[in-house]
C-alpha positions in Angstrom: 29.0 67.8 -41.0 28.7 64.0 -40.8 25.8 62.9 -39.2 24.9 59.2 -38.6 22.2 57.3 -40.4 20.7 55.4 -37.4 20.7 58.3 -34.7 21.0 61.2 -33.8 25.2 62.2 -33.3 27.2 64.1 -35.6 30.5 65.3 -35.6 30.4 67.8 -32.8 29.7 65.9 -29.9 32.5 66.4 -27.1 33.9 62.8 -26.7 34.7 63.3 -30.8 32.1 60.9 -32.4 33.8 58.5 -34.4 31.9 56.4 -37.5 32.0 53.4 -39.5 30.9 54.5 -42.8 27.5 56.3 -42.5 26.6 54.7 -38.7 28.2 56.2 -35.5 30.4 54.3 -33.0 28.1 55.3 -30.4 25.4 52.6 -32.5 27.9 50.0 -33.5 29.1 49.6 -29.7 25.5 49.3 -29.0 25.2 46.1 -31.2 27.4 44.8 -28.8 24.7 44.1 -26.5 23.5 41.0 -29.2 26.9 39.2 -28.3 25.5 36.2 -26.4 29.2 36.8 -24.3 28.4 40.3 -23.6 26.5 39.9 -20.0 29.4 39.8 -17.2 28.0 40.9 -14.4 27.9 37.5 -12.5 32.0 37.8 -13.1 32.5 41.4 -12.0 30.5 41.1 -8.7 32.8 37.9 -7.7 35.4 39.5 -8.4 34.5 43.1 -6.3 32.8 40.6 -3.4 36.1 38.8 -3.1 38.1 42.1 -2.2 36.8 42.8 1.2 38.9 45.9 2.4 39.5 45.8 7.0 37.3 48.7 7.0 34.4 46.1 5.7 34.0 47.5 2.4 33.9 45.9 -0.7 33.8 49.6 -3.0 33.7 53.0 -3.2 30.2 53.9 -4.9 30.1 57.6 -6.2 26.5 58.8 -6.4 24.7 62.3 -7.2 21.4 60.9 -6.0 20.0 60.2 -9.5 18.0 56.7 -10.5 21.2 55.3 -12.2 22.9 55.9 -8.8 19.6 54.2 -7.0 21.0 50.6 -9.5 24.0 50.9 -8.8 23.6 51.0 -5.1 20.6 47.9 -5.7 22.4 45.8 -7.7 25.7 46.2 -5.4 23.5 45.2 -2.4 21.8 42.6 -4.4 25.4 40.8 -5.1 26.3 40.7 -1.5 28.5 44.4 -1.6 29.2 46.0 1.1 28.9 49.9 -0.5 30.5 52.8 1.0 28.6 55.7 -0.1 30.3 59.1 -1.6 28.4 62.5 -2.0 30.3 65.9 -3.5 28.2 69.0 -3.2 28.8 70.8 -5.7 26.3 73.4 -4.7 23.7 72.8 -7.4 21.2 70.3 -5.7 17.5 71.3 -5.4 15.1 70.5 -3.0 14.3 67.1 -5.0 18.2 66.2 -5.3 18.8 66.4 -1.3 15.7 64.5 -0.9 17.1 62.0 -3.2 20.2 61.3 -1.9 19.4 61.6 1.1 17.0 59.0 0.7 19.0 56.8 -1.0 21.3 56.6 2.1 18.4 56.2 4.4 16.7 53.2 2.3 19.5 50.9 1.9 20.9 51.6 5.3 24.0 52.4 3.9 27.0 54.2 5.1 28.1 57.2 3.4 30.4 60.2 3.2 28.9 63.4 2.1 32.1 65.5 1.1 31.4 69.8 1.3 33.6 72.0 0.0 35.0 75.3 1.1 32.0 77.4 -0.7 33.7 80.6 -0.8 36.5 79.0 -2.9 34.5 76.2 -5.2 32.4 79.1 -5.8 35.6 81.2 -6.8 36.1 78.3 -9.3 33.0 77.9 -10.8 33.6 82.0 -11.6 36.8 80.8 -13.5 35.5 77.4 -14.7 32.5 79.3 -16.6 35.0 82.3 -18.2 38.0 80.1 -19.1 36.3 77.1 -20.0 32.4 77.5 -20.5 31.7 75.1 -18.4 30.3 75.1 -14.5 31.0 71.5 -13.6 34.8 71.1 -14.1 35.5 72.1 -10.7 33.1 69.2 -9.8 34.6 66.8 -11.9 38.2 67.5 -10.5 36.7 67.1 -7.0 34.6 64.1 -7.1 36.8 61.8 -9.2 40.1 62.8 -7.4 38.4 62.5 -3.6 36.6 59.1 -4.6 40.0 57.9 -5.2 41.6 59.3 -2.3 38.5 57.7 0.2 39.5 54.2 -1.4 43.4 54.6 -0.5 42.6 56.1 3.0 39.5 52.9 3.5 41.8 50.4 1.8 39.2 49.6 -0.5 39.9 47.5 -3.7 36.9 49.2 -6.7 35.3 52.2 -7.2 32.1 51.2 -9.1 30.0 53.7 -11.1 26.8 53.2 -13.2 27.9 54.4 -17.2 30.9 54.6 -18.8 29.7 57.3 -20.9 32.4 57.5 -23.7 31.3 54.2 -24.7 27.8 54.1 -24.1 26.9 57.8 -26.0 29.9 57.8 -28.9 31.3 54.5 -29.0 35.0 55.2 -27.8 35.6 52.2 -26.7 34.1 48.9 -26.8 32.4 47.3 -23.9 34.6 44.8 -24.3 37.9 46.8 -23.6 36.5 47.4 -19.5 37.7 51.0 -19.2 38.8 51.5 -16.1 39.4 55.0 -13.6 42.5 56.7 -13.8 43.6 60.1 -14.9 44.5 59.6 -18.8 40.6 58.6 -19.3 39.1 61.6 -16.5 41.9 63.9 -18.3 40.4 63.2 -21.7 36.5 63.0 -21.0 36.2 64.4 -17.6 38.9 67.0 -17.3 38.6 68.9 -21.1 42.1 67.8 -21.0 42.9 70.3 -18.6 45.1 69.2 -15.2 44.2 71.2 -12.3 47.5 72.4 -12.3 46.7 74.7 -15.8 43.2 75.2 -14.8 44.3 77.2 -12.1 47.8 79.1 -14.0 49.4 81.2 -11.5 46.5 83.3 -10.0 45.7 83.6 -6.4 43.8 80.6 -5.6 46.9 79.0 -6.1 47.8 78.8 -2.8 44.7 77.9 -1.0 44.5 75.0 1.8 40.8 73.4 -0.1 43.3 72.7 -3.5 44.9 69.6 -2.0 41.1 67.7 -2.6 40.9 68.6 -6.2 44.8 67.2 -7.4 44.8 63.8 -8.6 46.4 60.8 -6.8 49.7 60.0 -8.4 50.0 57.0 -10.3 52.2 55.2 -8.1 50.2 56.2 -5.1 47.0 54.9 -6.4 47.4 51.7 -9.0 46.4 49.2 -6.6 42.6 51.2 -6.8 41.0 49.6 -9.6 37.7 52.2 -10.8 34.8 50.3 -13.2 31.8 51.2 -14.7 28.7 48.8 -14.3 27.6 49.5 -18.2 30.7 47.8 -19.8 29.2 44.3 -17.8 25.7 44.3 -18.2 22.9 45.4 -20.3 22.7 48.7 -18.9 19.1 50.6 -20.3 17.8 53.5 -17.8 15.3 54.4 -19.9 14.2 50.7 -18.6 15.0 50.3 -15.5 15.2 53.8 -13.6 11.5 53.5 -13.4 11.8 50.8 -11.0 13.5 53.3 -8.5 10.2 55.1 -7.6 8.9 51.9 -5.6 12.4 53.1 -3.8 11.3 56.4 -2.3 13.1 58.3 -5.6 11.2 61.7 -6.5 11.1 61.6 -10.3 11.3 65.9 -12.1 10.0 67.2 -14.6 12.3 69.1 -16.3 12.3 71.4 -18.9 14.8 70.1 -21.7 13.7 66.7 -21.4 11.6 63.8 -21.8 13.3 62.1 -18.8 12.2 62.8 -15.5 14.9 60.2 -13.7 18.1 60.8 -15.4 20.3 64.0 -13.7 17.2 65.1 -11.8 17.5 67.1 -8.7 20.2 69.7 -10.2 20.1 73.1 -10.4 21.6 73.8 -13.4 22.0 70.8 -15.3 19.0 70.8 -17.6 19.3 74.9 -17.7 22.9 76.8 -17.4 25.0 73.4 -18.1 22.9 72.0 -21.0 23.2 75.8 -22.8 26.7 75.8 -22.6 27.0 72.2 -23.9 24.8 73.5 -26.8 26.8 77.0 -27.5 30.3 74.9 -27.4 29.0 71.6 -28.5 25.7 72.3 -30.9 23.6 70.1 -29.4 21.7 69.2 -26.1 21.3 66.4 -23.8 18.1 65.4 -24.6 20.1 64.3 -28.0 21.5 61.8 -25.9 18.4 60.2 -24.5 17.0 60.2 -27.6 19.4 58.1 -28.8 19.2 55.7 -26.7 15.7 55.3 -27.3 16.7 55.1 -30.8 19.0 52.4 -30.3 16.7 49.9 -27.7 14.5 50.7 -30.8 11.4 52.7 -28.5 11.2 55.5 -30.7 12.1 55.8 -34.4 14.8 58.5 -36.0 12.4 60.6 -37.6 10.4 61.1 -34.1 13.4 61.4 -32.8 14.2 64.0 -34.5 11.0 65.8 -34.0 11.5 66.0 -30.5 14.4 67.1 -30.3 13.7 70.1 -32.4 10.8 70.8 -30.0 13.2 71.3 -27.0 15.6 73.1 -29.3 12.9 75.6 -29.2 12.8 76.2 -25.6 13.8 79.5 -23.5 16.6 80.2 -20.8 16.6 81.0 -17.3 19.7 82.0 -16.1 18.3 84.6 -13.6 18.6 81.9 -10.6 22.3 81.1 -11.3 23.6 84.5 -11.8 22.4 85.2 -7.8 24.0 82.4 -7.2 27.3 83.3 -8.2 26.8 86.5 -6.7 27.9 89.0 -9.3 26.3 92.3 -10.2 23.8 93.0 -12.7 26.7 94.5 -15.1 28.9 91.3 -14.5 25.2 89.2 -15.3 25.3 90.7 -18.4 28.9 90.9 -19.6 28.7 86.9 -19.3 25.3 86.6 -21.0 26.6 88.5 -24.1 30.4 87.2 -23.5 29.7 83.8 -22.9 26.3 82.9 -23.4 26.0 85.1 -26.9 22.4 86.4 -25.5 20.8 89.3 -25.1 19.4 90.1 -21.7 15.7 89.5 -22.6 16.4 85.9 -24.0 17.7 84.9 -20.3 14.5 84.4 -18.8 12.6 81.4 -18.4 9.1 80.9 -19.5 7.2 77.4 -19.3 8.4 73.8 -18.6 5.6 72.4 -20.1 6.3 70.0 -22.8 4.6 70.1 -25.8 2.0 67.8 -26.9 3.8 66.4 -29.9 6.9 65.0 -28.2 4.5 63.3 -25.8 2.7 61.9 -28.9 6.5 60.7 -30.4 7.6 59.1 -27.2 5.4 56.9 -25.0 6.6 58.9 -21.7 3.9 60.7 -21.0 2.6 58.6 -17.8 5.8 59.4 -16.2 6.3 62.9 -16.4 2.5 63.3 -15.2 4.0 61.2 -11.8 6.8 63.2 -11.7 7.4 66.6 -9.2 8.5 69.8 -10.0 11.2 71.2 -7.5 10.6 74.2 -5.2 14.0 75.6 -4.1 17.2 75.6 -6.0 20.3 75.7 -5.1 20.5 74.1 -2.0 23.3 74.5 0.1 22.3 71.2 2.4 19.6 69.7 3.3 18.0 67.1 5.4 14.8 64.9 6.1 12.6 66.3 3.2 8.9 65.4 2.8 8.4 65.9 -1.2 
């Protein structure tokens, strides 16, 4: 398998790594950051701040409550944007990722929409989601980007802004240049496993339920005059950089268990445990691979420690014990889909430590943080409200 000479990608990653002799696309799009043209942020915030809907909003801002959302929300304020705030639960939040969001509203004084779904039935999809497709969050994904289109028709708002255009910042997919924009052929393709909600759900019972009508899609006619961007594609965006800045902000930094990076996706449930297993039995790799490579590439760690991290977390056990009374199945169903899906035996499903070995924090100068950083106390959260971490 082809693996790039620079970082860490190879072949296997999901958005279909593309290279340039021995360097990945994911490093060459990168290098775009040395163009002296490539900062337009000044540009892009005219152009939002100039679109003020009647409902006085200027965007649609889609948040989980992690630091990249705590930018977003900053730098929109910052350049006179009037945000309107949107939460999906999915479900998964701990303690730490109500507390963040939460706070986020609370500290910018910002209204917000915090969007709940019929448990019984996202639950019902999540069941399907994990046997059809290995995954947990395409439910979430069909949810979140079809309803944060939906609140900009019904508020008559203009953008949608959102921190990272992932395709392009992790695999090189597109330049930053081409300003990728929302709509269903790009969620379809990296969002969707290019899978409509439609042939997710086939002909089974759910079929028919009242709660489907939030996961469908806008049509195309219905919703061109929404334009959705991503932040990255304008500005030199680096959270390994600047999410530190966000705990002056009232942000509750994790420590997590499959990674150095106590700011990025912190506050889930499952992302860093369930999620980031199934990425690496369908995928070969785990997000941490991702971080790493971005420290790689704003030249903060070098490949070969790099590489030696990694290989430490690749090392790490599973707890899936938490999830599996989450979905609520019984101990023979636990195990069906630990041997079915997971490819596990029963004794390898239970967690051990998150404590990080010495020798990453010896490769990467993190250490400081992660010693600042909490560890959460209650998972799966269905909702909650005015925590005191």
């Amino acid at each position: 398998m082809k693996i790039c000479e620079r970082c860490l990608n190879d072949a296997a990653q999901p958005f279909r790594v593309g290279f340039l002799g021995d360097v990945c696309l994911g490093c060459i799009t990168h290098d775009e950051r040395d163009d002296p043209n490539f900062d337009r942020s000044s540009q892009i915030f005219d152009m939002i701040r100039s679109k003020r809907s009647p409902t006085g909003y200027h965007a649609v801002v889609p948040v989980f409550g992690d630091a990249d959302d705590y930018v977003t929300v900053k730098l929109c304020l910052d350049n006179g944007i009037n945000p309107l705030i949107l939460a999906i639960n999915n479900y998964f939040y701990s303690d730490i990722g109500w507390h963040n969001l939460q706070n986020l509203i609370d500290f910018f004084d910002v209204d917000s929409v915090i969007m709940s779904p019929n448990f019984v039935y996202y639950q019902s999809l999540v069941k399907r989601s994990l046997v059809r497709k290995r995954d947990i969050y395409l439910p979430y994904q069909y949810l979140l980007h079809s309803y944060s289109l939906k609140l900009a028709l019904e508020k008559k708002v203009k953008y949608i802004v959102m921190p990272i255009n992932q395709p392009c910042e992790y695999t090189g997919n597109f330049s930053h240049f081409d300003e990728a924009k929302k709509s269903f052929w790009y969620h379809f393709n990296f969002d969707f496993q290019r899978t409509a909600i439609e042939d997710f759900l086939g002909s089974g019972s759910l079929q028919g339920l009242d709660d489907l009508e939030s996961y469908c899609y806008p049509e195309h006619h219905k919703s061109s005059g929404v334009v959705g961007l991503y932040l990255s594609d304008y500005m030199n965006w680096d959270p390994g950089l600047q999410n530190v800045n966000v705990k002056q902000l009232g942000f509750v930094s994790e420590k997590q268990t499959r990674t150095f990076d106590p700011f990025q996706r912190v506050g889930s449930s499952v992302y860093y445990e369930l999620h980031d297993l199934l990425r690496l039995k369908k995928h070969g790799y785990l997000k941490v691979r991702d971080q790493l490579n971005r420290e790689v590439r704003f030249r903060r760690i070098s490949r070969d420690n790099a590489l030696r991290v990694y290989d430490e977390y690749l090392s790490k056990t599973w707890n899936l014990d938490t999830f599996y009374q989450w979905l609520d199945i019984t101990k023979t169903g636990a195990q069906w889909l630990s041997e079915h899906v997971f490819g596990m035996k029963e004794q390898e499903c239970h967690f051990t430590s998150i404590d990080t070995p010495r020798e990453v924090w010896q490769a990467i100068n993190w250490s400081s943080l992660n010693d600042m950083s909490s560890t959460s106390v209650k998972q799966f959260c269905m909702f909650e409200k005015e925590l005191h971490i």
